[in-house]
C-alpha positions in Angstrom: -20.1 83.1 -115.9 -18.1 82.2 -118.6 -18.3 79.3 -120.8 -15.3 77.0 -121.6 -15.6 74.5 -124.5 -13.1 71.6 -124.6 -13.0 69.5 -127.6 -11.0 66.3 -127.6 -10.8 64.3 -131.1 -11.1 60.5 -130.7 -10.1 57.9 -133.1 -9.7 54.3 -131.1 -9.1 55.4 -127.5 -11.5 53.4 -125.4 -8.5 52.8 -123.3 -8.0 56.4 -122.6 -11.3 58.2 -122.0 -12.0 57.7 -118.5 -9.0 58.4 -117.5 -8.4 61.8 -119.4 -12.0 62.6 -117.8 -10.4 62.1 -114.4 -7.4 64.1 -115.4 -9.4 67.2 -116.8 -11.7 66.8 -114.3 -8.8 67.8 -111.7 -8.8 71.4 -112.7 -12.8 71.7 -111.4 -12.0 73.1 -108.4 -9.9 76.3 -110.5 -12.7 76.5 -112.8 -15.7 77.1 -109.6 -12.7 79.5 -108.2 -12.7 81.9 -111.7 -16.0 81.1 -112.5 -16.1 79.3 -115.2 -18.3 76.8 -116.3 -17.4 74.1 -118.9 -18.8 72.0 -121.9 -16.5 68.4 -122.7 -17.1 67.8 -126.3 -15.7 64.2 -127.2 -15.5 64.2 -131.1 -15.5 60.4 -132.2 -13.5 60.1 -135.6 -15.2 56.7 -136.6 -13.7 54.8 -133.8 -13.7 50.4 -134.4 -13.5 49.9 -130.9 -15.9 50.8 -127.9 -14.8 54.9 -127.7 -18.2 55.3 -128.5 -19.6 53.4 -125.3 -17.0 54.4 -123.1 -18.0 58.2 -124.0 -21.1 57.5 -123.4 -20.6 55.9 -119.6 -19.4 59.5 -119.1 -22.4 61.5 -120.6 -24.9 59.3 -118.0 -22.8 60.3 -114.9 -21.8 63.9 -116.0 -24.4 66.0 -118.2 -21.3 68.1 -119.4 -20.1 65.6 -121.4 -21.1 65.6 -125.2 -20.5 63.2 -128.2 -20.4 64.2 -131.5 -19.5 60.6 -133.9 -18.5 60.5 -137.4 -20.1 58.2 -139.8 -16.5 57.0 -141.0 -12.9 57.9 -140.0 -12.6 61.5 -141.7 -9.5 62.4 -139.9 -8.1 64.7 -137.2 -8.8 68.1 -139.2 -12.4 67.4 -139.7 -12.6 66.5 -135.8 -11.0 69.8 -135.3 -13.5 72.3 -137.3 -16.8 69.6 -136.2 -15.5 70.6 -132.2 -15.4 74.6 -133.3 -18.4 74.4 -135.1 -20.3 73.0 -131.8 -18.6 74.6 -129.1 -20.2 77.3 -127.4 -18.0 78.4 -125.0 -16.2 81.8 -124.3 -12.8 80.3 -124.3 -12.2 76.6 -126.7 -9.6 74.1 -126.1 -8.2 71.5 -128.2 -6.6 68.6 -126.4 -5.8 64.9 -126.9 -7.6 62.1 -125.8 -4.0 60.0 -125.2 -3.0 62.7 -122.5 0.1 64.0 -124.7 -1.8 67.5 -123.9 -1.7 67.9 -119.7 -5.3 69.2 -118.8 -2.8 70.3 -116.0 -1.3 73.5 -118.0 -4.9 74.9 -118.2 -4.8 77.0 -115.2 -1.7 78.3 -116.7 -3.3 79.0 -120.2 -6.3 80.6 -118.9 -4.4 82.9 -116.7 -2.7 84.0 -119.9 -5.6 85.1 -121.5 -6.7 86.9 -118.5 -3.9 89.0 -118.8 -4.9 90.5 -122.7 -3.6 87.2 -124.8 -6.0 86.3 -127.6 -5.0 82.5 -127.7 -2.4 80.6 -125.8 -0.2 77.6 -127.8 2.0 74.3 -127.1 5.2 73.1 -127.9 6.9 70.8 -127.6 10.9 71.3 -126.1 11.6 67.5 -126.2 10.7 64.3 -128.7 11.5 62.0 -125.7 10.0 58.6 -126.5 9.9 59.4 -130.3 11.8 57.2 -133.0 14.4 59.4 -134.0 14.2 59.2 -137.5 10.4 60.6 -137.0 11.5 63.6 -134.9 14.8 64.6 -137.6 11.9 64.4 -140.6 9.8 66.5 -138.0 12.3 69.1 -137.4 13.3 69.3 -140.9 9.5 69.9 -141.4 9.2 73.1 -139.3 12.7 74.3 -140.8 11.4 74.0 -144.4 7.8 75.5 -143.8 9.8 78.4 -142.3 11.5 78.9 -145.0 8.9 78.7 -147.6 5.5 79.8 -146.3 4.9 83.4 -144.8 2.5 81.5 -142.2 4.4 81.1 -138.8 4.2 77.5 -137.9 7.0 77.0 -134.9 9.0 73.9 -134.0 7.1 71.2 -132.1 3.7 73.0 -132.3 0.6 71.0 -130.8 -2.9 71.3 -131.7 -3.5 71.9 -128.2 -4.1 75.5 -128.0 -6.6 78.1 -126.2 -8.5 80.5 -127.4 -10.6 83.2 -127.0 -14.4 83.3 -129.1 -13.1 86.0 -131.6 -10.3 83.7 -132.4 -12.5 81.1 -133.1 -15.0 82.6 -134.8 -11.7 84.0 -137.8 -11.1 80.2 -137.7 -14.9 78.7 -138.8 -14.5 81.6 -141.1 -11.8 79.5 -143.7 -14.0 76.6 -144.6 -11.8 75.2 -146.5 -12.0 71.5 -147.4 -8.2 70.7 -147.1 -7.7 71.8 -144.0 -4.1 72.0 -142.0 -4.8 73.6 -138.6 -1.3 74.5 -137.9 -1.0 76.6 -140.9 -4.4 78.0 -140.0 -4.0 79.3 -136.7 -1.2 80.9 -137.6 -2.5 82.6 -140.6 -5.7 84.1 -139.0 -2.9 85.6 -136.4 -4.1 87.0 -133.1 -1.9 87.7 -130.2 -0.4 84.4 -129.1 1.3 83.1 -126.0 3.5 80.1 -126.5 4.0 78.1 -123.5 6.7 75.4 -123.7 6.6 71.5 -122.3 8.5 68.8 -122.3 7.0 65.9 -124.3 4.4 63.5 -122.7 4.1 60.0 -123.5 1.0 58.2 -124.8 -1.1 57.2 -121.2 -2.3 53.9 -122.9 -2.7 52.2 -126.3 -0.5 52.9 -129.7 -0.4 56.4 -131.9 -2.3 55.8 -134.8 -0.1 58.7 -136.8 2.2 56.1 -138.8 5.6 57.9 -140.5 3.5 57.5 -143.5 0.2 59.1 -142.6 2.8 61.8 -141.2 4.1 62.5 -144.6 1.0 62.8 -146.1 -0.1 65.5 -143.5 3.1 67.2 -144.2 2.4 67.7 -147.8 -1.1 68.4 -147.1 0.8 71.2 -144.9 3.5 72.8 -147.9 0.8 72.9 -150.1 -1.7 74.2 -148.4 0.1 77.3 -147.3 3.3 77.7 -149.4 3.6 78.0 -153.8 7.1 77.4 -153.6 7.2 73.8 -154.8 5.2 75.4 -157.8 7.9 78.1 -158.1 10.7 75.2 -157.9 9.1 73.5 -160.6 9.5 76.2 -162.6 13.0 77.4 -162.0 14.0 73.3 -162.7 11.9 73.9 -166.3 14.1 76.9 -166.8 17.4 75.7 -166.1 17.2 72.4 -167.8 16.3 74.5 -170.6 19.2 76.4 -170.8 21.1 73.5 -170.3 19.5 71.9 -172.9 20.5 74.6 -175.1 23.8 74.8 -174.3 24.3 71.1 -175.0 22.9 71.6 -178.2 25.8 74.7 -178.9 28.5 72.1 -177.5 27.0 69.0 -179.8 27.2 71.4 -182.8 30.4 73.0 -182.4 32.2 69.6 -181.5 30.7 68.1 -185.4 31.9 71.0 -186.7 35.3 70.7 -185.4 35.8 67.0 -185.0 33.1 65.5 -186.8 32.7 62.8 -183.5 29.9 60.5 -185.3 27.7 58.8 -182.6 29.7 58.2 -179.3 28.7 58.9 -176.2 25.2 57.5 -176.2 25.1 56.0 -172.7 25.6 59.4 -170.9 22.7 60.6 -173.7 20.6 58.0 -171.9 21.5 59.1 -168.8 21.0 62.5 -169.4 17.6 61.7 -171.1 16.2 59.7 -168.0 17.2 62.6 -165.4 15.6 64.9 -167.8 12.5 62.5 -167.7 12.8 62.4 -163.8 12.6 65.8 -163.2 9.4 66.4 -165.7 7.2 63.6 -163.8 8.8 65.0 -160.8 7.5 68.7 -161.4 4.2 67.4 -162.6 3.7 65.5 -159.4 3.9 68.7 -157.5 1.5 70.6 -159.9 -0.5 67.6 -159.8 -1.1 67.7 -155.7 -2.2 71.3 -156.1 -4.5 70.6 -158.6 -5.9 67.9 -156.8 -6.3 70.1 -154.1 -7.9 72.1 -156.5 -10.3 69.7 -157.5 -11.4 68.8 -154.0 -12.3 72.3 -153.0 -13.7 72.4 -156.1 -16.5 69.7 -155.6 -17.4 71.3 -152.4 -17.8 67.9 -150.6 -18.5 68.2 -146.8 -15.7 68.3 -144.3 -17.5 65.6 -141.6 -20.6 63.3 -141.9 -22.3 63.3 -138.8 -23.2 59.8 -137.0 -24.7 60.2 -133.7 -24.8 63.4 -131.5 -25.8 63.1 -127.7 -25.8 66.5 -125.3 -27.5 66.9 -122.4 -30.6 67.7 -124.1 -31.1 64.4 -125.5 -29.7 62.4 -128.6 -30.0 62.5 -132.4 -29.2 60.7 -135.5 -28.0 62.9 -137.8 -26.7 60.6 -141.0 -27.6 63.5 -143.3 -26.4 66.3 -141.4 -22.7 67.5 -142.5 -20.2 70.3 -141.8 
């Protein structure tokens, strides 16, 4: 029989385990019909509420559920590669603890592999239920990472997405520390079907991806898989040099012929402080790749490890790391 691995990241969702149990649950009786066995890996992203205990209510009445708990809130990217790293399965599945990924498309997916697909994707066809601001900055996102990375990252992607072993196993293979799993799953390539859905709202509680913590994953995003800002700092060196230059050719010939004394010093100012701007503003985007330099550089871990409990018992694993 074959194995099928679903990871779900957690981070505050005691209101919503049970109940996306129940709803993956549902597809049991496909899963006996193709033969396929599975393994629910719940990976706990330093939760401050009771995730932990309601995940564990579920590993007493079902020995297919697992818990793998961080010792502090490392983000959604180090759930990500912790669930690849322990997943055994045949087939892995990323999907949502808030239920913005239907378990219900899963018959669907899996049929798609059957038929020679190496992975199948999400989007999103609709931002219903989004603040509209968010979903312009969003679709601006996916318009400018098309246009500067060679990485295909398409409009309204999810992280959920299934795939097949090989698949995973390219992905375990980039053990990067800064780590955008969009960018990665489109880089390690693979044939991929993209199935489309219109967007689901959260089943209970509040998203915990502010517009800010957004930003920051989408410059985590450009830099990880695009040099253009690098290159654009560059080509703004280059032109404010030559027009640097050709202010200096305009101040000189204007003495010469008019000998102006010293007029014209608040647009110097002016021109100074954009000049300024721009320098701190191209050394802020060579400063975030060195930074990201620096982090891969120290070679931290990507998780800390908490608690694990499987069906064969339960560890404390403070020292163990990914």
């Amino acid at each position: 029989m074959k194995l099928l691995s679903a990871i779900v990241p957690c981070y505050n969702e005691e209101a919503n385990i049970a109940d996306f149990y129940q709803e993956f649950i549902k597809n049991e009786p496909f899963f006996m019909e193709k033969e396929i066995e599975f393994e629910l890996w719940y990976i706990d992203d330093g939760s401050k509420d009771g995730t932990v205990s309601e995940i564990k209510k579920l590993i007493e009445k079902d020995g297919r559920v697992h818990l793998l708990s961080f010792s502090r809130n490392f983000g959604k990217e180090a759930a990500i590669y912790a669930g690849l790293e322990k997943a055994k399965g045949d087939y892995v599945v990323f999907l949502d603890a808030d239920l913005q990924d239907p378990p219900s498309l899963l018959p669907e997916m899996l049929g798609f592999l059957e038929q020679g697909y190496d992975s199948v994707a999400t989007r999103r066809v609709s931002r219903k239920g989004e603040p509209p601001v968010r979903s312009f900055f969003a679709r601006m996102f996916y318009q400018l990472m098309k246009k500067i990375s060679k990485t295909e990252i398409m409009d309204g992607a999810r992280d959920y997405r299934l795939m097949k072993r090989q698949v995973v196993d390219a992905i375990l293979s980039m053990q990067e520390y800064n780590r955008f799993s969009k960018g990665i799953f489109g880089w390690v390539g693979f044939e991929t079907k993209w199935i489309e859905f219109e967007n689901v709202e959260r089943k209970k509680g509040e998203t915990k991806w502010s517009f800010w913590k957004l930003f920051l994953y989408s410059i985590d995003g450009i830099t990880a898989f695009s040099t253009a800002p690098l290159a654009f700092a560059a080509f703004m060196g280059v032109l404010f040099c030559l027009a640097a230059f050709v202010f200096i050719i305009f101040i000189i010939v204007r003495k010469m012929l008019f000998g102006d004394p010293t007029s014209g010093w608040p647009s110097l100012v002016c021109i100074i402080s954009l000049i300024s701007g721009v320098q701190l503003f191209c050394l802020g985007i060579v400063g975030q790749y060195l930074a990201k330099t620096y982090m891969e550089v120290k070679r931290r871990p990507i998780y800390l490890i908490k608690e694990e409990i499987t069906a064969s018992g339960r560890e404390d694993l403070d020292e163990r790391a990914g």
